[in-house]
C-alpha positions as CSV (number, residue, x, y, z in Angstrom):
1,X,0.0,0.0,0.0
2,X,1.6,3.2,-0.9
3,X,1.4,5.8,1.4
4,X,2.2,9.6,1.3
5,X,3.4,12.3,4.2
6,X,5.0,15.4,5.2
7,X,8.7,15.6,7.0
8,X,8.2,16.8,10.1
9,X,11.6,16.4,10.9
10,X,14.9,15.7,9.3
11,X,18.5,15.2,10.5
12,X,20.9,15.5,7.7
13,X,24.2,14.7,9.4
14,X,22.8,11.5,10.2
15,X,19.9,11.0,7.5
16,X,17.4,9.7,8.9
17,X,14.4,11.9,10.3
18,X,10.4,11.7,10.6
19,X,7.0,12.1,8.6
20,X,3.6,12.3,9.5
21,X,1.4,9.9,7.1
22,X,-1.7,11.7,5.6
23,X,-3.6,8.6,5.9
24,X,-3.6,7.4,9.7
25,X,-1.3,10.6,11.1
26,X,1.2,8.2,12.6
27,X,4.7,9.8,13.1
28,X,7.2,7.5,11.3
29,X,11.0,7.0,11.0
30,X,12.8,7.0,7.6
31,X,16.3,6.9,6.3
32,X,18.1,8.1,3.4
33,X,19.8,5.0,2.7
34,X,15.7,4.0,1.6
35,X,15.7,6.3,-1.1
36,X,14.6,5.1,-3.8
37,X,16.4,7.4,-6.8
38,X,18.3,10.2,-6.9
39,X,20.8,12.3,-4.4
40,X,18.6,15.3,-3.3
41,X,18.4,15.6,1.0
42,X,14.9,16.1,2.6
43,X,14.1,19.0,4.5
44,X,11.3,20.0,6.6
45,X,8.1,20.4,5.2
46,X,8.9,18.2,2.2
47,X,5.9,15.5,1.1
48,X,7.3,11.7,0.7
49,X,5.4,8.9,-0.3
50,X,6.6,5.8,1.0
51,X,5.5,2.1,1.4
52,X,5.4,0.9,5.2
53,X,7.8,-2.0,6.5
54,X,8.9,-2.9,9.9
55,X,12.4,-2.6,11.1
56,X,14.2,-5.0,13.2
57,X,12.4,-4.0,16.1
58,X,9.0,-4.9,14.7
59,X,8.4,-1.2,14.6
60,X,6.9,0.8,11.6
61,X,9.3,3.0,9.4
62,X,8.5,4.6,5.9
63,X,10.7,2.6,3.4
64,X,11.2,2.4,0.5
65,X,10.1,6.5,-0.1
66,X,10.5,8.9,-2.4
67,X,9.8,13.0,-2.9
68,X,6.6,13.4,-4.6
69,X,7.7,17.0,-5.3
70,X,10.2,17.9,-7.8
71,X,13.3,17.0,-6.2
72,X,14.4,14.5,-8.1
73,X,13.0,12.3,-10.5
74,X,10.9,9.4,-8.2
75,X,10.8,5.9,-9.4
76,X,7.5,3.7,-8.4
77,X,6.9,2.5,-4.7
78,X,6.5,-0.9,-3.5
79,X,8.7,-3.2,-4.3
80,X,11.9,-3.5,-2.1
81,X,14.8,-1.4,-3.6
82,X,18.0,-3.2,-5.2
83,X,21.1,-2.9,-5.9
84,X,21.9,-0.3,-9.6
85,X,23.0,-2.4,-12.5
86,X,26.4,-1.0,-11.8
87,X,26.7,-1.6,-8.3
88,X,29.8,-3.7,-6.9
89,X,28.7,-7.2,-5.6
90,X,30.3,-7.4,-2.2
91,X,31.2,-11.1,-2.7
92,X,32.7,-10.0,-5.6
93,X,34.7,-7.4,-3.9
94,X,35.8,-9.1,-0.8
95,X,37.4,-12.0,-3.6
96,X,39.2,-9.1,-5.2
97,X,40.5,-7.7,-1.5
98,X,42.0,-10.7,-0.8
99,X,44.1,-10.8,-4.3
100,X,45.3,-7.3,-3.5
101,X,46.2,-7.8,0.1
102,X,48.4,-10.5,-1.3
103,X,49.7,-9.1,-4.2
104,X,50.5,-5.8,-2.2
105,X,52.2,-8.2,0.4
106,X,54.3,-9.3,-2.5
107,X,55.3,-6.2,-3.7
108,X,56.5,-4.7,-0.1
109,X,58.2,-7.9,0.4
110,X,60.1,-7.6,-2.6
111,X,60.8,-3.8,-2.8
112,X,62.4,-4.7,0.7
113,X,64.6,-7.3,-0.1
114,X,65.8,-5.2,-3.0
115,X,66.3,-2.1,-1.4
116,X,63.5,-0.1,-3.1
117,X,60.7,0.2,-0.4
118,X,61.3,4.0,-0.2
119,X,61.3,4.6,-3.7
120,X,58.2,2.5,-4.4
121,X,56.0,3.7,-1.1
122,X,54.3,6.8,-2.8
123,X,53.6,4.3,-5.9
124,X,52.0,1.7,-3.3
125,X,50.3,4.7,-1.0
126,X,48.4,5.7,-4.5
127,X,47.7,1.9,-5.2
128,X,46.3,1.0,-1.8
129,X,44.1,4.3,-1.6
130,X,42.2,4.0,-4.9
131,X,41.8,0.1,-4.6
132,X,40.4,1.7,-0.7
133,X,37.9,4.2,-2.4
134,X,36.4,1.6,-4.6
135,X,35.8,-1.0,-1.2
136,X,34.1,2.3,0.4
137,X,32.1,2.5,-3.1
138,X,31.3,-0.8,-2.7
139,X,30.1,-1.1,0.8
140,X,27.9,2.5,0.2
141,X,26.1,0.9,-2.4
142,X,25.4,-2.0,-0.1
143,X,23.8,0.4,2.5
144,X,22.1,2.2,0.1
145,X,20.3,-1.2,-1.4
146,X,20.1,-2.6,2.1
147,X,22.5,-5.4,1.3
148,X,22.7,-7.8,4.2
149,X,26.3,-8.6,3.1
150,X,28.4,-6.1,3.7
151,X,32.7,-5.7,4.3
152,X,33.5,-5.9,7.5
153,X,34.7,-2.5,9.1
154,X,38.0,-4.1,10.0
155,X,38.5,-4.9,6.2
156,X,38.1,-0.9,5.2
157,X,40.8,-0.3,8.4
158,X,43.0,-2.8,7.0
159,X,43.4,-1.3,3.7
160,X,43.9,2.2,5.5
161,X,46.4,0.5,7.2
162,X,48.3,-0.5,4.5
163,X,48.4,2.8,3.1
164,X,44.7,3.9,1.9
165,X,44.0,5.8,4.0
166,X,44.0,8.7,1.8
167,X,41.6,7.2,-0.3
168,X,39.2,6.3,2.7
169,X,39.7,9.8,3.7
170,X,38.3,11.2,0.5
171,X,35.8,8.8,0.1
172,X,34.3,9.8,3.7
173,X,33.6,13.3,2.4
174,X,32.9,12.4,-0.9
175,X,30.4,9.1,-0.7
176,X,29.2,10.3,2.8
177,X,30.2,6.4,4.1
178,X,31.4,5.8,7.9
179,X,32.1,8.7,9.0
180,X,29.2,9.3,11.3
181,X,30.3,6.5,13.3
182,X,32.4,8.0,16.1
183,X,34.4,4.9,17.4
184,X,35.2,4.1,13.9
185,X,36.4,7.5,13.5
186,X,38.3,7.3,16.3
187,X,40.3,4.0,14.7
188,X,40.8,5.6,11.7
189,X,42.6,8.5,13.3
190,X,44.6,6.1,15.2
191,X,45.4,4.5,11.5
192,X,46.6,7.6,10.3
193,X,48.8,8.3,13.1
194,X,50.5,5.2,12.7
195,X,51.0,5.5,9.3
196,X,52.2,8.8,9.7
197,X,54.7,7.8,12.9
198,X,56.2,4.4,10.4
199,X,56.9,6.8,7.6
200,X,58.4,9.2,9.8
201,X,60.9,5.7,11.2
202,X,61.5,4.8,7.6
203,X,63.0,8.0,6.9
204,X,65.0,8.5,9.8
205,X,68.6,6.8,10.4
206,X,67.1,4.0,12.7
207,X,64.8,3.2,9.9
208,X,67.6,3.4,7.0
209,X,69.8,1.1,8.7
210,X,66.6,-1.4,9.3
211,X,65.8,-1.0,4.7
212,X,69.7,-1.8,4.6
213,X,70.0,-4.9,6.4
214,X,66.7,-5.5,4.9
215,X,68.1,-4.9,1.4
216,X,70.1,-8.5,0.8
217,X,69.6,-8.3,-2.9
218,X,71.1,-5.0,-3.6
219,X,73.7,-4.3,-5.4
């Protein structure tokens, strides 16, 4: 049954807020991630239409909704939104993680032994932070389509680990992705800062002594 409402209420740094059905007048949550097409935020006083479900709780929310004035173009209600025709499929992308955790593994390993690591560590910092953007891509679009598979959070700090965070970084402020979440924000800081603190050892003469004896293939 499709239903239709005005937004009472709407927080945007955390996108979810409330509307008021015409029909019965019961006050109901809903989220952006239940959008059904488009990018354009709610604000208050904007009318929705929306089909009803039930959340986890057994509780009613309005999803999936969309505006019914102009803000972007609205795609029918009542069937259960899904994943674009371009969207990443997480199984897909978690396969793919693996390969490059590997294959970066590899190419540290070697850039060690030959005494290149700190000629190849901008090369492998770019690497690691677009191959970090597109898991961040991937995951979004797995909120957005309710996907019950989803990358783990300690996957996304992993590759930030490793040297993506850059890429994480921009796709926090780009895609709008995790960084709501304050005690994943606070583990992400913590990543950067230790990136930041093992670049610094590399570079120093504790650390050039370490890449030498390291280095067993150099010439």
């Amino acid at each position: 049954m499709q239903l239709s409402g005005t937004v009472v209420f709407w927080r945007d740094d955390k996108g979810f807020g409330f509307v008021v059905c015409e029909q019965n007048q019961q006050k109901l949550f809903f989220h952006i991630r239940d959008l059904v097409s488009g990018s354009a935020r709610p604000e208050k006083g904007d009318k929705i239409r929306f089909a009803l479900q039930q959340d986890k709780q057994g509780r009613d929310i309005a999803a999936p909704w969309a505006f019914i004035t102009a803000k972007d173009v609205a795609l029918p209600i009542g069937q259960q939104q899904s994943m674009p025709d371009d969207a990443i499929d997480i199984r897909y992308a978690n396969q793919i993680a693996l390969l490059f955790r590997l294959s970066f593994l590899a190419a540290v390993i070697m850039a060690l032994l030959y005494g290149q690591l700190i000629y190849v560590l901008p090369l492998l910092y770019i690497e690691a932070s677009l191959f970090t953007y597109w898991l961040y891509k991937a995951d979004k679009e797995a909120a957005i389509a309710r996907h019950g598979n989803r990358l783990a959070e300690e996957s996304l700090q992993l590759f930030s680990l490793i040297g993506g965070w850059p890429g994480a970084y921009v796709a926090q402020l780009q895609l709008a992705h995790k960084r709501s979440k304050t005690s994943f924000r606070r583990e992400f800081g913590f990543v950067i800062a230790g990136n930041a603190l093992l670049v610094i050892w590399l570079l120093s003469p504790w650390g050039q002594a370490f890449l030498a004896r390291a280095a067993i293939f150099s010439y």
